[in-house]
TIRO-2110 file (N, C-alpha, C; in Angstrom, 1 decimal):
// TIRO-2110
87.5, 191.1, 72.8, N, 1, A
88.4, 190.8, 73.9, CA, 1, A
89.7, 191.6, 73.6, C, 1, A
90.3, 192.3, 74.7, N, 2, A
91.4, 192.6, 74.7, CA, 2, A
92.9, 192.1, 75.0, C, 2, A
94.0, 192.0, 74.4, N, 3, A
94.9, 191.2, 75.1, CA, 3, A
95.5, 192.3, 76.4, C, 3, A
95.6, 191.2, 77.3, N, 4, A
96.4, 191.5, 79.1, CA, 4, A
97.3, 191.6, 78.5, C, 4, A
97.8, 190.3, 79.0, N, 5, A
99.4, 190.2, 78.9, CA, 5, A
99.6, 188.9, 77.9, C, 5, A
101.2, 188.9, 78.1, N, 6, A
102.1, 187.9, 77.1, CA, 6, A
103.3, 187.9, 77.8, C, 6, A
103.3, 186.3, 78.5, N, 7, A
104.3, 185.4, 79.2, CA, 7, A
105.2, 185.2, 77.9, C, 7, A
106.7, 185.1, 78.0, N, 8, A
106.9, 183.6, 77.2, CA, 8, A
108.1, 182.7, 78.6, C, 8, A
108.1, 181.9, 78.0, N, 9, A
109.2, 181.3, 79.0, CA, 9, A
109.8, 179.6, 77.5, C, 9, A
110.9, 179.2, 77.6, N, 10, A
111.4, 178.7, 76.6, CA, 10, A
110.6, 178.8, 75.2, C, 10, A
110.5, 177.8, 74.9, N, 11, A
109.7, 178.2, 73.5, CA, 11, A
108.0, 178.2, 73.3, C, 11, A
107.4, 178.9, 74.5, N, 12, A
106.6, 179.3, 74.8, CA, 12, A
105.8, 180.7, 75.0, C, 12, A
104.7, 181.1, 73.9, N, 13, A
103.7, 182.4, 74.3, CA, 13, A
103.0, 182.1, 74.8, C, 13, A
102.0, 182.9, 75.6, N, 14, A
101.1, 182.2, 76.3, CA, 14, A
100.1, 184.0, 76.1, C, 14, A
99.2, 184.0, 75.4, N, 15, A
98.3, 185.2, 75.0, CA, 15, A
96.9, 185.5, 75.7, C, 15, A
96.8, 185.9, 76.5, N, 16, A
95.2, 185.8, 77.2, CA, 16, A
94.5, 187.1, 76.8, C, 16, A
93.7, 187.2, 76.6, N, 17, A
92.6, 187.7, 76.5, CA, 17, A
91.7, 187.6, 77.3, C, 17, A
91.0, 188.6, 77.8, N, 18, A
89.5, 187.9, 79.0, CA, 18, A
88.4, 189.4, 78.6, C, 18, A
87.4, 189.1, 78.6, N, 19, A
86.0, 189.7, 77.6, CA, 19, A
85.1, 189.0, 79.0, C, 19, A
84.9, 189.5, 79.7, N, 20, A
83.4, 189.4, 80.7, CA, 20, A
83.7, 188.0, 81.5, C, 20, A
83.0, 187.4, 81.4, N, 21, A
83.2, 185.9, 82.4, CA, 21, A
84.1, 185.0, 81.8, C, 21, A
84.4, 185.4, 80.2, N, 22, A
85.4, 184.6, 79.2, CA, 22, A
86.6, 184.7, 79.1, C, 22, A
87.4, 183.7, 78.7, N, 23, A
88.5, 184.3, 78.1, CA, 23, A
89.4, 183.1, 77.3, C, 23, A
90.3, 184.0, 76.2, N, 24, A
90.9, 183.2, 75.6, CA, 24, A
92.1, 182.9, 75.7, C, 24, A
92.6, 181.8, 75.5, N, 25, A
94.0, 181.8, 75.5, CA, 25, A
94.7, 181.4, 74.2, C, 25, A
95.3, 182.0, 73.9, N, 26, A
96.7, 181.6, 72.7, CA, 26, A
97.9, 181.0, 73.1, C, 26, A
98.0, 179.7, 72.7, N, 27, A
99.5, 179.1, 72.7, CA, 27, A
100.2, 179.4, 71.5, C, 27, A
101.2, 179.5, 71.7, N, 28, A
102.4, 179.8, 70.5, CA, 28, A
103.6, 179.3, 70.6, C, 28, A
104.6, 177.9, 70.2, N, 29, A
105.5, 177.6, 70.1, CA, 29, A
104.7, 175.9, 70.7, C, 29, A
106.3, 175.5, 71.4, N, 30, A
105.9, 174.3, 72.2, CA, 30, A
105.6, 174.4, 73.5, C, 30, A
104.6, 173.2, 73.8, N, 31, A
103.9, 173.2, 74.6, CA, 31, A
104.3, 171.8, 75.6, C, 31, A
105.3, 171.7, 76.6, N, 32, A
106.0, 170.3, 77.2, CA, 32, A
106.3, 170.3, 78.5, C, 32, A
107.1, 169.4, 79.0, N, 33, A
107.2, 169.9, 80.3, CA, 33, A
108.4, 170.8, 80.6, C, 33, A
109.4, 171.5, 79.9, N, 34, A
109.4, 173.0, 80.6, CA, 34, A
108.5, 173.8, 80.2, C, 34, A
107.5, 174.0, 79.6, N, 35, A
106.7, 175.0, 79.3, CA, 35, A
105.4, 174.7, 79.8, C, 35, A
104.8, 173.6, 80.0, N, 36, A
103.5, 173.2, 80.4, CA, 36, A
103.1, 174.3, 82.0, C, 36, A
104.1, 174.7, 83.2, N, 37, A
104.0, 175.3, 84.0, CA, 37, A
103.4, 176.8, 83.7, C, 37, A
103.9, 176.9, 82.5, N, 38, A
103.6, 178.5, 81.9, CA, 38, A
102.1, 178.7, 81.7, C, 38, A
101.7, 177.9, 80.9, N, 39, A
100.4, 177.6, 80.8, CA, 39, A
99.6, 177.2, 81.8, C, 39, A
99.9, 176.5, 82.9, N, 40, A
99.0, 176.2, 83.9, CA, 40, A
98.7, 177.1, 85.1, C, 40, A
99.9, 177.6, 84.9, N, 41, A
99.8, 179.0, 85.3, CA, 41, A
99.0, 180.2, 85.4, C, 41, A
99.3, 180.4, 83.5, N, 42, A
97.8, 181.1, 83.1, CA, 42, A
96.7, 180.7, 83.1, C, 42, A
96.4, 178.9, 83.2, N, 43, A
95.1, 178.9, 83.3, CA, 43, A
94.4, 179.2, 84.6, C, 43, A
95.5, 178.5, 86.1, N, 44, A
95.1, 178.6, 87.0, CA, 44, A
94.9, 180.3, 87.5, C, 44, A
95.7, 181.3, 87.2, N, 45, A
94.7, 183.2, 87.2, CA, 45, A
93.4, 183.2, 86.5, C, 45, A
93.2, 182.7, 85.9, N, 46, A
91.9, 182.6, 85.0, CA, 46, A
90.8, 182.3, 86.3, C, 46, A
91.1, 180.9, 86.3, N, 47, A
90.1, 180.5, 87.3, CA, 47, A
90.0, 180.9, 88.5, C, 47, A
91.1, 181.7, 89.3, N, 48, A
91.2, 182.2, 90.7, CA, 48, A
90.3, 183.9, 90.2, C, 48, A
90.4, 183.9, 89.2, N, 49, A
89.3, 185.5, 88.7, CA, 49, A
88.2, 185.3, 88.4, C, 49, A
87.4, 184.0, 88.3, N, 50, A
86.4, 183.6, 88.2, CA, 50, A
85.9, 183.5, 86.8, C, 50, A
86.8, 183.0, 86.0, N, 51, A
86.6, 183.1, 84.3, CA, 51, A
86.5, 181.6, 84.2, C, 51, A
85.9, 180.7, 84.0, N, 52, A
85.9, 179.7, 84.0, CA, 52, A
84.7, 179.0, 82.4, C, 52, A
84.7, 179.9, 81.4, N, 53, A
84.7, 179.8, 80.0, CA, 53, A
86.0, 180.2, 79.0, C, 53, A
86.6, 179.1, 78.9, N, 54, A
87.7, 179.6, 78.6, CA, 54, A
88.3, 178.4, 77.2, C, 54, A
88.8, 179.6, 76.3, N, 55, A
89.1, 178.9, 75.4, CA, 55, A
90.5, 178.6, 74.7, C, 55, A
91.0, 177.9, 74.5, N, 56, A
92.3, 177.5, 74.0, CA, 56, A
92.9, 177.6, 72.6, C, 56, A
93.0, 178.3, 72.0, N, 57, A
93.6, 178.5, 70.6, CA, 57, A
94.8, 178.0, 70.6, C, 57, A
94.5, 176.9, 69.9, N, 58, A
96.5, 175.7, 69.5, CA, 58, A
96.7, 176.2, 68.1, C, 58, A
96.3, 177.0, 67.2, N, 59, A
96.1, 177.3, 65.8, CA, 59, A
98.0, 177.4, 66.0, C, 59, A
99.3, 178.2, 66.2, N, 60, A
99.9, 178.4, 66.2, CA, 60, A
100.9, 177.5, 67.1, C, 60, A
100.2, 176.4, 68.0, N, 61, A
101.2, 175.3, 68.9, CA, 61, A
101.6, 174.7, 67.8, C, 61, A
102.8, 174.6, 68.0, N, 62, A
104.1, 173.6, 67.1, CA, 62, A
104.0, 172.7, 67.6, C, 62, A
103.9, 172.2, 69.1, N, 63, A
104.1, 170.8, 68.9, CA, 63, A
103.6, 170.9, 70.7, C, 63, A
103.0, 169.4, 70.9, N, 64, A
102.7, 169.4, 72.1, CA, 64, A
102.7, 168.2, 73.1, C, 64, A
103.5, 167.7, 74.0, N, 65, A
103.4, 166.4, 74.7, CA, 65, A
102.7, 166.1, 75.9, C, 65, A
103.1, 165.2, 76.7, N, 66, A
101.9, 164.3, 77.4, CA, 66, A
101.8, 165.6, 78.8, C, 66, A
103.1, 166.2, 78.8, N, 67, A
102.7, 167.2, 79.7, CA, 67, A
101.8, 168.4, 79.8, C, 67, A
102.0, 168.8, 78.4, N, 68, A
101.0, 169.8, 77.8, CA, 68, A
99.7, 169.6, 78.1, C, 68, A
99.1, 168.5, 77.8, N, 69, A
97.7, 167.9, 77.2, CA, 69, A
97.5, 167.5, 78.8, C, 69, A
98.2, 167.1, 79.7, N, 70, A
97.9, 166.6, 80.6, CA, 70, A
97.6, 168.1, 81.7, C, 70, A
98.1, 169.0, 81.3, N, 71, A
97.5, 170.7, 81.7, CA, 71, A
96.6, 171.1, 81.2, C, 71, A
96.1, 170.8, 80.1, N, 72, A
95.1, 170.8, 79.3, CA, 72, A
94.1, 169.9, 80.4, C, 72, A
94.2, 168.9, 80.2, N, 73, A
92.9, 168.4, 81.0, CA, 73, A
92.7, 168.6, 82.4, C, 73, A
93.7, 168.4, 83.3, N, 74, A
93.2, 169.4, 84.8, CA, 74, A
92.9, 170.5, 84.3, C, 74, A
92.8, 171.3, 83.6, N, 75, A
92.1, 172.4, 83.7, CA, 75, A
90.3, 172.5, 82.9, C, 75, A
90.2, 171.3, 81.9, N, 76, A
88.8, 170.8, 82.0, CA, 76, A
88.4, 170.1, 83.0, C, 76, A
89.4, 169.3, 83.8, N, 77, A
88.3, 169.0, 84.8, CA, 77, A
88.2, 170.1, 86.0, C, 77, A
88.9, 171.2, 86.1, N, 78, A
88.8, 172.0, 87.0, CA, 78, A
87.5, 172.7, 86.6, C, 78, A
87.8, 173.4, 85.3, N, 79, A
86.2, 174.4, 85.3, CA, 79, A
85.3, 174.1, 85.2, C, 79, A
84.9, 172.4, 84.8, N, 80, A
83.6, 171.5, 84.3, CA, 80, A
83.2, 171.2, 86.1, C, 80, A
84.0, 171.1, 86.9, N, 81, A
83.6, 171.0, 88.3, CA, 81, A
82.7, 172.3, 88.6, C, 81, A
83.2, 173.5, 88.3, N, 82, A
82.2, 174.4, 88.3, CA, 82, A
81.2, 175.0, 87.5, C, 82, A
80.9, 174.3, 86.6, N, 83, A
79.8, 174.8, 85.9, CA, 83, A
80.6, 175.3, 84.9, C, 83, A
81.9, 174.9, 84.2, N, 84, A
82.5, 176.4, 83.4, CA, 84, A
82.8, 175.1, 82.1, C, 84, A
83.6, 176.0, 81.1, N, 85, A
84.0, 175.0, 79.9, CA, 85, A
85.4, 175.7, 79.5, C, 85, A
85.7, 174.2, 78.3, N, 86, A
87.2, 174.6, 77.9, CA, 86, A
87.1, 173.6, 76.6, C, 86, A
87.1, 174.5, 75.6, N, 87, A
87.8, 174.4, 74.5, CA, 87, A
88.4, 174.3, 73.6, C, 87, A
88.9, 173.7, 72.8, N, 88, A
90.4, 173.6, 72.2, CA, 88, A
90.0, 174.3, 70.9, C, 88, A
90.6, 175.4, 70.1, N, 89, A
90.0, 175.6, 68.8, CA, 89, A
91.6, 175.6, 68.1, C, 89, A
91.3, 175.4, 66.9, N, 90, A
92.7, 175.5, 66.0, CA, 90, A
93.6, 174.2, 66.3, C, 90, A
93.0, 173.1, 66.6, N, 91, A
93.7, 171.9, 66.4, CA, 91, A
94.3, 171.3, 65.7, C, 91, A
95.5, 171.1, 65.8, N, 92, A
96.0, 170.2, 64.3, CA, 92, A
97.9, 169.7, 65.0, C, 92, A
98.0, 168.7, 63.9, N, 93, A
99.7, 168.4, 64.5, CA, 93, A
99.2, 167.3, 65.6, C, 93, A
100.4, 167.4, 65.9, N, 94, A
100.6, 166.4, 67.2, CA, 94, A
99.5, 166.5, 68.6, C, 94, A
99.2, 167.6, 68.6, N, 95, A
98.0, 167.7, 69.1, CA, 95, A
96.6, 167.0, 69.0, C, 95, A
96.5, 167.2, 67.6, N, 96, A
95.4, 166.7, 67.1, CA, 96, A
95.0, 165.2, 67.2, C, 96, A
96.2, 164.3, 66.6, N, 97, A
96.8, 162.8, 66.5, CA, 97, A
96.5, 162.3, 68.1, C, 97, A
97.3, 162.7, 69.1, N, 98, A
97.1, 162.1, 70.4, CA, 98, A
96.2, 162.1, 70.9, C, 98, A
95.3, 163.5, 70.8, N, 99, A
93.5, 164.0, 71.3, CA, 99, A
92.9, 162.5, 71.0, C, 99, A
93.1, 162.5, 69.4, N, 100, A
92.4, 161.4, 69.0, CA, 100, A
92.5, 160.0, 69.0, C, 100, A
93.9, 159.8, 69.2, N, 101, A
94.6, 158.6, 69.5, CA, 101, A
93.7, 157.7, 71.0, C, 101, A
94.3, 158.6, 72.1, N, 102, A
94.1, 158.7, 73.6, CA, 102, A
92.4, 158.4, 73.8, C, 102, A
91.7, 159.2, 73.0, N, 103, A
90.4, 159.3, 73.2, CA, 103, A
89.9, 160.2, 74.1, C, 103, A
91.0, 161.4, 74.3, N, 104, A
91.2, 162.5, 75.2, CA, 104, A
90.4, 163.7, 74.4, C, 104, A
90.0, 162.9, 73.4, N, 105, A
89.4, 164.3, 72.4, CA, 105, A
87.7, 164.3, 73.1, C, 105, A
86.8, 163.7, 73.6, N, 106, A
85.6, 163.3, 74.4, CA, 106, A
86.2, 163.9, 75.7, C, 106, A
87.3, 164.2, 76.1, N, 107, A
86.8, 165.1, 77.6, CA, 107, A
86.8, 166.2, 77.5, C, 107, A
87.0, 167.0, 76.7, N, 108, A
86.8, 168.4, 76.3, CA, 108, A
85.3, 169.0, 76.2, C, 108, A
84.9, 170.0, 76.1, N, 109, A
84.0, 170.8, 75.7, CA, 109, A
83.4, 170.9, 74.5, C, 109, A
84.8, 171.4, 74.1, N, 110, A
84.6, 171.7, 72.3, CA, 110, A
86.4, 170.9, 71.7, C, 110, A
86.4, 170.5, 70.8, N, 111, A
87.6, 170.9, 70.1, CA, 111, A
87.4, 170.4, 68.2, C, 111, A
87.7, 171.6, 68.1, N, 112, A
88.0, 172.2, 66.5, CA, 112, A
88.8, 172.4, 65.9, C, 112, A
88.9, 171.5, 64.8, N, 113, A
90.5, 171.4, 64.5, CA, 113, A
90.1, 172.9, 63.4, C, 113, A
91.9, 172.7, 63.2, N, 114, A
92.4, 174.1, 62.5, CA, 114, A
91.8, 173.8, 61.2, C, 114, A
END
């Protein structure tokens, strides 16, 4: 996969990649509600291009709240409506804790901590 592009907006990268029907995404910094739009953003181009295997790399997310996670899941339940998947790899941090806390870690696809 090649990287497109690279958003940032506050303390937010947002890295996509897309490889055939796939694609990945990279978060980098925090992930909240000024920044959760960034992300939902790039997920929702994804899905308007018809990429709906799509994978989330948090290996470098600093830190992530109810806004984040809560863009995170509309967008599992958006591509699991169509036949598609979503990912979390490189899990760890605050991330990791609430996944597991919540029991939000069972609506996912995959997720693999760091």
């Amino acid at each position: 996969m090649t990287p497109v592009y690279v958003q940032e907006v506050a303390d937010l990268d947002v890295e996509v990649e897309r490889g055939g029907p796939r694609a990945r995404v990279h978060v980098i910094g925090e992930l909240d509600k000024l920044t959760a739009p960034l992300l939902k953003e790039s997920l929702t181009a994804l899905f308007a291009e018809g990429r709906v295997d799509v994978v989330v790399d948090a290996s470098l997310l600093d830190f992530c709240d109810s806004s984040g996670l809560w863009a995170l899941v509309e967008h599992q339940r958006r591509v699991a409506a169509h036949a598609g998947s979503l990912t979390l790899v490189g899990v760890h941090g605050v991330l990791e804790r609430v996944l597991e806390v919540t029991g939000l870690k069972a609506v996912f696809d995959g997720v693999v901590p760091a």
